[in-house]
N, CA, C and O atoms as a CHARMM CRD file, in Angstrom:
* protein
*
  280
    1    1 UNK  N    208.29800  71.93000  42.71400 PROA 1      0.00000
    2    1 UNK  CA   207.82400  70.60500  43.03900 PROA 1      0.00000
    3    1 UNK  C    208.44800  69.62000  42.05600 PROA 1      0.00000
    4    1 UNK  O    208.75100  70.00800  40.92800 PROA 1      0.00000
    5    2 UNK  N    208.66000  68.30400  42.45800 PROA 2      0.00000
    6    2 UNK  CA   209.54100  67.47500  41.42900 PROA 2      0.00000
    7    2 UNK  C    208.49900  66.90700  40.82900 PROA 2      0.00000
    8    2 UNK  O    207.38000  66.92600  41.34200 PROA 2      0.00000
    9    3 UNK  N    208.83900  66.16000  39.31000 PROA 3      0.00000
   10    3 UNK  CA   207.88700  65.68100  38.74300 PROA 3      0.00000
   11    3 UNK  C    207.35100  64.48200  39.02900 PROA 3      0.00000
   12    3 UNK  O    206.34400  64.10900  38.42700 PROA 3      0.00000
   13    4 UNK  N    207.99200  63.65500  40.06100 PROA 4      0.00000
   14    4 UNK  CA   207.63600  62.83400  40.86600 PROA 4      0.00000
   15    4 UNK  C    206.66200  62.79900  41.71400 PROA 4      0.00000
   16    4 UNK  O    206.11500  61.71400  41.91300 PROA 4      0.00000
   17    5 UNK  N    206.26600  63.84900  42.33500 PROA 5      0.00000
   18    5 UNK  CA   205.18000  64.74300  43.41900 PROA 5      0.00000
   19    5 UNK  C    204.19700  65.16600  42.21900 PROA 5      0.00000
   20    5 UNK  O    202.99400  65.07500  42.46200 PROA 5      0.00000
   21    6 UNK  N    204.39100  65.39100  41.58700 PROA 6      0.00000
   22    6 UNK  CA   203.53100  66.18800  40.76200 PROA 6      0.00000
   23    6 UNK  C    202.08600  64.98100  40.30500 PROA 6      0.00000
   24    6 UNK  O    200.87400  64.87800  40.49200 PROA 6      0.00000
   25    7 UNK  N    203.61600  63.99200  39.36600 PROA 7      0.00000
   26    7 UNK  CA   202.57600  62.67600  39.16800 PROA 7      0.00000
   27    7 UNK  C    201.76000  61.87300  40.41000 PROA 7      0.00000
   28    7 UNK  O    200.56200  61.61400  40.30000 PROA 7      0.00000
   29    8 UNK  N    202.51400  61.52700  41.55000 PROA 8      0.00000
   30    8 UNK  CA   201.73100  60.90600  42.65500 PROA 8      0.00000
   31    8 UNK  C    200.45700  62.36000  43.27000 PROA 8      0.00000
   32    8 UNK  O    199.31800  62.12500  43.67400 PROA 8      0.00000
   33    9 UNK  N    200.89500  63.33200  43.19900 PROA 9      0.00000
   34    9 UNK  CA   199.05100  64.21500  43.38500 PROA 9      0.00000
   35    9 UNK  C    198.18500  64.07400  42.27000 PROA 9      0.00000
   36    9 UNK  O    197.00100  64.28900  42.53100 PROA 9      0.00000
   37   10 UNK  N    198.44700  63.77700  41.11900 PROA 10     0.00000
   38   10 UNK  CA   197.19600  64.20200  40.18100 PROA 10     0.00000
   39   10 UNK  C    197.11100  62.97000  40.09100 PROA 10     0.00000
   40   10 UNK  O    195.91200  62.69000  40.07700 PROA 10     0.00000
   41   11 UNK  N    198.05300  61.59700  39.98600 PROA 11     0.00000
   42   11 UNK  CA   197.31900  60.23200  39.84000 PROA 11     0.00000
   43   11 UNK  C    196.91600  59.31500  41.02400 PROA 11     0.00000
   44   11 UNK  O    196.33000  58.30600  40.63200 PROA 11     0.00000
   45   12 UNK  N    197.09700  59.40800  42.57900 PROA 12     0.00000
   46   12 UNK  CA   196.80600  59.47300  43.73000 PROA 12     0.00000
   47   12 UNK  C    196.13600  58.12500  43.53400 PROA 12     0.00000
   48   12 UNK  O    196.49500  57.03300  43.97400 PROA 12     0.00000
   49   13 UNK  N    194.93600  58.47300  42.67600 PROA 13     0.00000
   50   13 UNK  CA   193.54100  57.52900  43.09200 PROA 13     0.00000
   51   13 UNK  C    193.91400  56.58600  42.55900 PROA 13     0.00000
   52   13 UNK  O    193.26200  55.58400  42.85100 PROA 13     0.00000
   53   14 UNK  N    195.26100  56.33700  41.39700 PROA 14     0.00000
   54   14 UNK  CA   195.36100  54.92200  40.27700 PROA 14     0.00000
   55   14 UNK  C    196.75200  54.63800  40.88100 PROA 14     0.00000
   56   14 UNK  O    197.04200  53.45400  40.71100 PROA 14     0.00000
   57   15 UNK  N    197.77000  55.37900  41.57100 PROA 15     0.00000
   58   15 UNK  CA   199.55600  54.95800  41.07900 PROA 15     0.00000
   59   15 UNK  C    198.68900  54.06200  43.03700 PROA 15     0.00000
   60   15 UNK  O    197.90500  54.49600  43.88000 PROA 15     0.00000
   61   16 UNK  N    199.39000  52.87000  42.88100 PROA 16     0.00000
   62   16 UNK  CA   199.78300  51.97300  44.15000 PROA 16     0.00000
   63   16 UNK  C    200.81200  52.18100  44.88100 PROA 16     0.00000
   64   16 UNK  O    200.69000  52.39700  46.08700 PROA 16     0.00000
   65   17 UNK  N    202.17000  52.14500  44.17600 PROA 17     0.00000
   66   17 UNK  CA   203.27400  52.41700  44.52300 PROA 17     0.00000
   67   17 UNK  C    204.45400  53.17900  43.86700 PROA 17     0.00000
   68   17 UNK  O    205.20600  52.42400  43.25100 PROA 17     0.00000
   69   18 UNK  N    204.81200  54.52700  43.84500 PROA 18     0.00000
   70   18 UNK  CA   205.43300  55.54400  43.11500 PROA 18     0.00000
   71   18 UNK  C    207.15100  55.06800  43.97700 PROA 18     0.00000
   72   18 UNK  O    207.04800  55.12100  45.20300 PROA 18     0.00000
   73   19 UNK  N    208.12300  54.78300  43.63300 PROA 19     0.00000
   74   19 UNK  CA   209.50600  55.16000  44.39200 PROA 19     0.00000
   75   19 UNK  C    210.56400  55.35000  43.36800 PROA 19     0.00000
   76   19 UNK  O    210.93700  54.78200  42.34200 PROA 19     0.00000
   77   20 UNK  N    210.91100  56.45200  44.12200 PROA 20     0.00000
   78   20 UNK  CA   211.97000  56.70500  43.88300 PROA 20     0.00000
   79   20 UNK  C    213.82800  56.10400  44.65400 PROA 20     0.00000
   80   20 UNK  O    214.23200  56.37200  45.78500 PROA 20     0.00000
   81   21 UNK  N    214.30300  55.58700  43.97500 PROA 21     0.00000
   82   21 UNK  CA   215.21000  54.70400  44.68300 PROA 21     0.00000
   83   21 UNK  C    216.84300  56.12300  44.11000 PROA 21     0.00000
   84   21 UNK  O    217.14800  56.77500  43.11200 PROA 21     0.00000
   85   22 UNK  N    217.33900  55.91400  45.40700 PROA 22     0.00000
   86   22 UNK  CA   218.50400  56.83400  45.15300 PROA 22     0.00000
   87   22 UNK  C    219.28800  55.62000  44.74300 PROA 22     0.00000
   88   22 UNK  O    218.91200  54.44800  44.75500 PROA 22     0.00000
   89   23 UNK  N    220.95000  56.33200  44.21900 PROA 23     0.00000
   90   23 UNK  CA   221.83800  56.22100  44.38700 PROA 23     0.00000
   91   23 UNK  C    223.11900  56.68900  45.01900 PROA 23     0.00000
   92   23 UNK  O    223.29400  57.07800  46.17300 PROA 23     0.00000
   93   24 UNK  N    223.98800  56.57200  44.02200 PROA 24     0.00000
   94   24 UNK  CA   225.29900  57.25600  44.80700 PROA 24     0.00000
   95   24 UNK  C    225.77300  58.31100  43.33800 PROA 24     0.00000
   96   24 UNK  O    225.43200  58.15100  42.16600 PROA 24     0.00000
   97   25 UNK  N    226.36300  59.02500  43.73500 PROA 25     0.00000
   98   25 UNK  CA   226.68400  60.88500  42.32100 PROA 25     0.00000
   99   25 UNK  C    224.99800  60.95500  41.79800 PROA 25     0.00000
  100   25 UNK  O    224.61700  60.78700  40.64000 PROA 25     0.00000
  101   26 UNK  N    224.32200  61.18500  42.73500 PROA 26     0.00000
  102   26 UNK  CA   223.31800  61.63700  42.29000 PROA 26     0.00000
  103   26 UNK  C    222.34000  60.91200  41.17500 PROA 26     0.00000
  104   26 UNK  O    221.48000  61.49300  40.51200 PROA 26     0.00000
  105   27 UNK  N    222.67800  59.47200  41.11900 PROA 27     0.00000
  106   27 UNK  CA   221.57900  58.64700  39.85900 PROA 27     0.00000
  107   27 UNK  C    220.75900  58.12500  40.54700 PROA 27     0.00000
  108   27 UNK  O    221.19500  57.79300  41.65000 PROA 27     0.00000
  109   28 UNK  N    219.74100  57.90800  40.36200 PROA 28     0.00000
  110   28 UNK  CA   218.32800  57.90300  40.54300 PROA 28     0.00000
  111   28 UNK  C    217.68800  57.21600  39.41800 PROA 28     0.00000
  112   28 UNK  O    218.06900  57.37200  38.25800 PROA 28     0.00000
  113   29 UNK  N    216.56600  56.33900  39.81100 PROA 29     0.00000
  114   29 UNK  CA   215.19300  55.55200  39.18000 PROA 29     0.00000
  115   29 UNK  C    214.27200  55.75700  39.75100 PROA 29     0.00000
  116   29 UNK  O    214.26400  55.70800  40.98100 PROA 29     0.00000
  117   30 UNK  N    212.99500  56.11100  38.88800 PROA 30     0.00000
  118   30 UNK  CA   211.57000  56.26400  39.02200 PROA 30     0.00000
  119   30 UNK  C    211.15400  54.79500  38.67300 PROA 30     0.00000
  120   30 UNK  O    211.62100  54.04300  37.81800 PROA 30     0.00000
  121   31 UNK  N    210.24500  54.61800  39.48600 PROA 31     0.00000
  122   31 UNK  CA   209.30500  53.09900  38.90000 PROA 31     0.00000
  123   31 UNK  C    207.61800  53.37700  39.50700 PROA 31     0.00000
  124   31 UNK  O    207.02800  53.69900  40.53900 PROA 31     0.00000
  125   32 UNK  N    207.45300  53.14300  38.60900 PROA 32     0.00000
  126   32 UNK  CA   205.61200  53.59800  38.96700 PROA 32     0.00000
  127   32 UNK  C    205.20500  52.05400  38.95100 PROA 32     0.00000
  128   32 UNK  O    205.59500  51.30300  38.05700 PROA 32     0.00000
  129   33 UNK  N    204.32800  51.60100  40.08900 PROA 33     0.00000
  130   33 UNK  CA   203.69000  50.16100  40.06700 PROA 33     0.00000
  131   33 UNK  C    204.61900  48.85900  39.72100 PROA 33     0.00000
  132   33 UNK  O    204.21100  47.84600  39.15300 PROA 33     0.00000
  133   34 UNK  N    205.62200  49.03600  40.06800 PROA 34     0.00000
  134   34 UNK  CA   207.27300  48.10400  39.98300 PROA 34     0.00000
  135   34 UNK  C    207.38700  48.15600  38.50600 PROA 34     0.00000
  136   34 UNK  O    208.07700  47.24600  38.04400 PROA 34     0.00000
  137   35 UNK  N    206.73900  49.23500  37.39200 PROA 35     0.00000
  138   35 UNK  CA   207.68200  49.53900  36.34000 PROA 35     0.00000
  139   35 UNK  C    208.76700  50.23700  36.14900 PROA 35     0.00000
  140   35 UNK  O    208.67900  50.91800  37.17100 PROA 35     0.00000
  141   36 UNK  N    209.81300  50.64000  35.59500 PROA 36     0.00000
  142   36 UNK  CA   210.95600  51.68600  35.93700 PROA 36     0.00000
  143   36 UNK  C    210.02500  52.26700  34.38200 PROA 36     0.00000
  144   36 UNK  O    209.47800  51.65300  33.46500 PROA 36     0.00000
  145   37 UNK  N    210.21400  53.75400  34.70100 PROA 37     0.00000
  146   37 UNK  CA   209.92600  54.56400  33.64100 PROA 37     0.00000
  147   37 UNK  C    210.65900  55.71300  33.22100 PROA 37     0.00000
  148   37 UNK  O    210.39600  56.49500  32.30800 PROA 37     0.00000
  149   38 UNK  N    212.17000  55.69600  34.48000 PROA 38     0.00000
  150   38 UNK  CA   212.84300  56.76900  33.92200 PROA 38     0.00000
  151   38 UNK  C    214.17200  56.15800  35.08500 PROA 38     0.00000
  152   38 UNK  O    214.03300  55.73900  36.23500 PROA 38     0.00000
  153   39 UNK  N    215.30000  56.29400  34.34800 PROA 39     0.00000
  154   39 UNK  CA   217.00200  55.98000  34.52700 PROA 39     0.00000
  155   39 UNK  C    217.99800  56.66800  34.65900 PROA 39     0.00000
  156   39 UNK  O    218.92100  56.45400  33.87400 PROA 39     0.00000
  157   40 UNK  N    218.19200  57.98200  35.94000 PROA 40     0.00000
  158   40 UNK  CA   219.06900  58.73700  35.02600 PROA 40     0.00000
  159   40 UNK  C    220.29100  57.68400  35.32000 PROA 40     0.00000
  160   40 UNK  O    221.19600  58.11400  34.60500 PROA 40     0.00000
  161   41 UNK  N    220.70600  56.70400  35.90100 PROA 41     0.00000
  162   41 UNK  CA   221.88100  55.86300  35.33100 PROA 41     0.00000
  163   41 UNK  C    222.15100  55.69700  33.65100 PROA 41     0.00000
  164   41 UNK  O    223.23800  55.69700  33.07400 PROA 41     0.00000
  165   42 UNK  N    220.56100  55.53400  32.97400 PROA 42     0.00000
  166   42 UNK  CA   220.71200  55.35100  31.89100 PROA 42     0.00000
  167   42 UNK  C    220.82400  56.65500  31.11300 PROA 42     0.00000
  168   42 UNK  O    221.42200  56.83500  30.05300 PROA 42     0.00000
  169   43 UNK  N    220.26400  57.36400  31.70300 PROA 43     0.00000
  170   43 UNK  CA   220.40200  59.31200  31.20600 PROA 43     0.00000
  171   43 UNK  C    221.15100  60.04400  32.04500 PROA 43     0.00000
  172   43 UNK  O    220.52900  60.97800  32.55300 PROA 43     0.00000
  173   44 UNK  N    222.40100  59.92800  32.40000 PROA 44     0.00000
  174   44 UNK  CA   223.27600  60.04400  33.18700 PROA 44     0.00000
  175   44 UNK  C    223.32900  61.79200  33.35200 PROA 44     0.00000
  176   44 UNK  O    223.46700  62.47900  34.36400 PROA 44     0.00000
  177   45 UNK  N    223.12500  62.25300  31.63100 PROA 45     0.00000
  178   45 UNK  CA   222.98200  63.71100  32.14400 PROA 45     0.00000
  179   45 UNK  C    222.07000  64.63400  31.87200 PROA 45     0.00000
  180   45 UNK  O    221.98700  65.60700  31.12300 PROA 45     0.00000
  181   46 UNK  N    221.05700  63.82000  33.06900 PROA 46     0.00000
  182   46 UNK  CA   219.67800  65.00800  32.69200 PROA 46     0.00000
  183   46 UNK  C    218.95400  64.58400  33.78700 PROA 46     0.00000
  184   46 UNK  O    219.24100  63.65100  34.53700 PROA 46     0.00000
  185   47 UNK  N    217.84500  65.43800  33.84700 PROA 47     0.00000
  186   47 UNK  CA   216.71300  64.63800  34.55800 PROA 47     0.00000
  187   47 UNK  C    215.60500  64.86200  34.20100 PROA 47     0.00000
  188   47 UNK  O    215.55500  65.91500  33.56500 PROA 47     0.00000
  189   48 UNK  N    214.00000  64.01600  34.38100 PROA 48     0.00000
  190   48 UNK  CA   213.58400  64.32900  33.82000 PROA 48     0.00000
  191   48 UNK  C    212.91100  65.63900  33.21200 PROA 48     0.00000
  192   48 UNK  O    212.71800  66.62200  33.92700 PROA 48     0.00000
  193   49 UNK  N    212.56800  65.61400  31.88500 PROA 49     0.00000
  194   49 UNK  CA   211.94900  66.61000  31.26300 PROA 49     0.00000
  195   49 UNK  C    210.60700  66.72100  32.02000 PROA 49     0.00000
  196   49 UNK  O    210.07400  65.82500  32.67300 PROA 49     0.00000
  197   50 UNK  N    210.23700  67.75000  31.85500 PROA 50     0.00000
  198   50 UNK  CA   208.42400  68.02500  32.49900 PROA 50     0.00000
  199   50 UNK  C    207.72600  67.74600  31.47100 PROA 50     0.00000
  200   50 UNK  O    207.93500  68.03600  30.29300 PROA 50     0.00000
  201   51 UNK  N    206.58000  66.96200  32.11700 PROA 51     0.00000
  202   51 UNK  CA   205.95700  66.18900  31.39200 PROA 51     0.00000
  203   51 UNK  C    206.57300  64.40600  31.24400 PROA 51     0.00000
  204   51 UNK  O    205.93000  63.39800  30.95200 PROA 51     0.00000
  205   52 UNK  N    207.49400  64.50600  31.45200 PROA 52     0.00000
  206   52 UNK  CA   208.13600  63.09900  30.89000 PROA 52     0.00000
  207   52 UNK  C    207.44700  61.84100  31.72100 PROA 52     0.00000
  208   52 UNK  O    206.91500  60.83600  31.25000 PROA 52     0.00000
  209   53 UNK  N    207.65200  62.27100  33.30100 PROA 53     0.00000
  210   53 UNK  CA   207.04500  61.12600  33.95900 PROA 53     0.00000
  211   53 UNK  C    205.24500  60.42700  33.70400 PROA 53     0.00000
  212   53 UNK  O    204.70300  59.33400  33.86300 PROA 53     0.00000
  213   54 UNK  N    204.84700  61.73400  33.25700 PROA 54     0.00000
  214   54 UNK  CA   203.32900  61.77200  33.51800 PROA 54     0.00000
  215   54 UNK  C    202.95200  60.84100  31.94400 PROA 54     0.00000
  216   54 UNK  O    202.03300  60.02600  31.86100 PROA 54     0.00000
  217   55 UNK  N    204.01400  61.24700  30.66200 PROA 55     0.00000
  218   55 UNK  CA   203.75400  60.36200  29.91500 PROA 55     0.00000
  219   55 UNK  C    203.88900  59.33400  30.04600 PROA 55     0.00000
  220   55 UNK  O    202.98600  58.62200  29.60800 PROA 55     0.00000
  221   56 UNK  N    204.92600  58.74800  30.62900 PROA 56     0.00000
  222   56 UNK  CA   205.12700  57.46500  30.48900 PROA 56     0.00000
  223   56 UNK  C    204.38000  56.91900  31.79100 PROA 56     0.00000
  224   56 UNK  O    204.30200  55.69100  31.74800 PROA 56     0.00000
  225   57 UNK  N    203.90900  57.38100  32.73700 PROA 57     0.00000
  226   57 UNK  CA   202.51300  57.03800  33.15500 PROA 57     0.00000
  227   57 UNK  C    201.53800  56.45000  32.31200 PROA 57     0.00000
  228   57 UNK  O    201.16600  55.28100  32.20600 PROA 57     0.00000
  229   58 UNK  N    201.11700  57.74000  31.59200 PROA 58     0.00000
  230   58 UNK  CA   199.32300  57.51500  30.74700 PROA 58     0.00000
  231   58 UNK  C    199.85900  56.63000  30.24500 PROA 58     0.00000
  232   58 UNK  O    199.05500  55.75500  30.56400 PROA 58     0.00000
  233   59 UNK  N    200.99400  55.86000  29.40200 PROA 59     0.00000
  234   59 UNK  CA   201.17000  54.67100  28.66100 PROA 59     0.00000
  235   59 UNK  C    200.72700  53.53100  29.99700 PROA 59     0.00000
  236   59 UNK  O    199.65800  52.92700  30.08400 PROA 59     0.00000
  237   60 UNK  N    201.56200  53.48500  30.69000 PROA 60     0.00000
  238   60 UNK  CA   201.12400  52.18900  31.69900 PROA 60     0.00000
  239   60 UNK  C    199.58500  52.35600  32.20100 PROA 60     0.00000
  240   60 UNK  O    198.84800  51.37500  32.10000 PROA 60     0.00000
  241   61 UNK  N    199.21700  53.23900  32.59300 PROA 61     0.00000
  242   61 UNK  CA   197.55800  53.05200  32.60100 PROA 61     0.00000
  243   61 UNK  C    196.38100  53.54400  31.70000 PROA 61     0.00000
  244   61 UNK  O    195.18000  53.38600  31.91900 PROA 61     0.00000
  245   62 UNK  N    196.99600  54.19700  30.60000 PROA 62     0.00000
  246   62 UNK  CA   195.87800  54.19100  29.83800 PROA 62     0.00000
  247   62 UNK  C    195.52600  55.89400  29.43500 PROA 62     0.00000
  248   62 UNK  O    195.80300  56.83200  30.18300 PROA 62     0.00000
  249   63 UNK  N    195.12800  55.97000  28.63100 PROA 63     0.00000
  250   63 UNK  CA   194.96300  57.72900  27.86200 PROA 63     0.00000
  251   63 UNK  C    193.76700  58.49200  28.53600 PROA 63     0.00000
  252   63 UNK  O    193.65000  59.70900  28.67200 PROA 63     0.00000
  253   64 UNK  N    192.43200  56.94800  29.13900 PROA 64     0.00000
  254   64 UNK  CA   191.15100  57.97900  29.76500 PROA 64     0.00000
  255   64 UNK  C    191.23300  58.05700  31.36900 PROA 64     0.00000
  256   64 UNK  O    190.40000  58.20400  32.26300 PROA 64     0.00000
  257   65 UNK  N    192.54900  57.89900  31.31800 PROA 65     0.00000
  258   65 UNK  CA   192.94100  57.71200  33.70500 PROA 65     0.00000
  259   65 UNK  C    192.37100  59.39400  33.93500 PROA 65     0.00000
  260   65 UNK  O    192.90800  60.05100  33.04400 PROA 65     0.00000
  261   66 UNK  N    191.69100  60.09300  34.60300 PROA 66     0.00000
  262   66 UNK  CA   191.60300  61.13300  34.96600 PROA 66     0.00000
  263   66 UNK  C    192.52100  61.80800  36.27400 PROA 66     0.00000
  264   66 UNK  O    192.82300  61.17600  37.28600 PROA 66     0.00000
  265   67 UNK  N    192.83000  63.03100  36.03800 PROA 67     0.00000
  266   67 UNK  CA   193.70800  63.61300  37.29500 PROA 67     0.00000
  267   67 UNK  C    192.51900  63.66100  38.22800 PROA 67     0.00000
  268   67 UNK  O    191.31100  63.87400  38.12300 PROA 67     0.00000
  269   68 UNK  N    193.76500  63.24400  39.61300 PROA 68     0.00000
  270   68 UNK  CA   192.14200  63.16100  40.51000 PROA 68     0.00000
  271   68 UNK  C    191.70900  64.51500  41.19100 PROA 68     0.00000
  272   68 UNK  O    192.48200  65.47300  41.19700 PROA 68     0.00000
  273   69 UNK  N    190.80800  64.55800  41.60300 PROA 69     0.00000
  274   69 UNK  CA   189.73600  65.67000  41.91500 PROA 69     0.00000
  275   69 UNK  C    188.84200  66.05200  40.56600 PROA 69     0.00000
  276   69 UNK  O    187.94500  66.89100  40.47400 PROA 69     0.00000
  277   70 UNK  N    189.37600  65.17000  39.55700 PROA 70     0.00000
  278   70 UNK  CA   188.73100  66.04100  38.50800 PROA 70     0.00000
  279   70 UNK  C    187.44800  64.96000  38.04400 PROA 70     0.00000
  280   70 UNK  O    186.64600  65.29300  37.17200 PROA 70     0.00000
C-alpha cells in the first residue's frame, strides 16, 4: 500500500483533500489540504520514507489528531 493510502485511511475523518499530482520521469508531489509536504522533484532520488508522510501530517494538524476508528 503507498504511503499516501495509508495516510488518507487512518486520517479520513481530518485530511479534506489528499492529491497526489503526477508528472513526467516519474516526479511526483504530495499536498495534504493544498500544503505540499513531500517533492520528489525536489528529492529527485527517492521516495518517500515510511512514516514520512504521516509526519509531516501530525505537524499540519496537530500531535492529539487520532487515527480514525480509534
Amino acid at each position: 500500500m503507498s504511503a499516501a493510502k495509508e495516510l488518507l485511511i487512518a486520517y479520513q475523518h481530518v485530511i479534506s483533500e489528499l492529491k497526489l499530482i503526477t508528472g513526467t520521469a516519474g516526479i511526483f508531489e504530495v499536498s495534504i489540504d493544498g500544503e505540499l509536504v513531500f517533492s520528489k522533484h525536489a528529492c529527485a532520488d527517492r521516495f518517500p520514507h515510511p512514516g514520512e508522510l504521516t509526519e509531516a501530517f501530525t505537524k499540519i494538524a496537530g500531535l492529539d489528531v487520532p487515527r480514525f476508528g480509534t
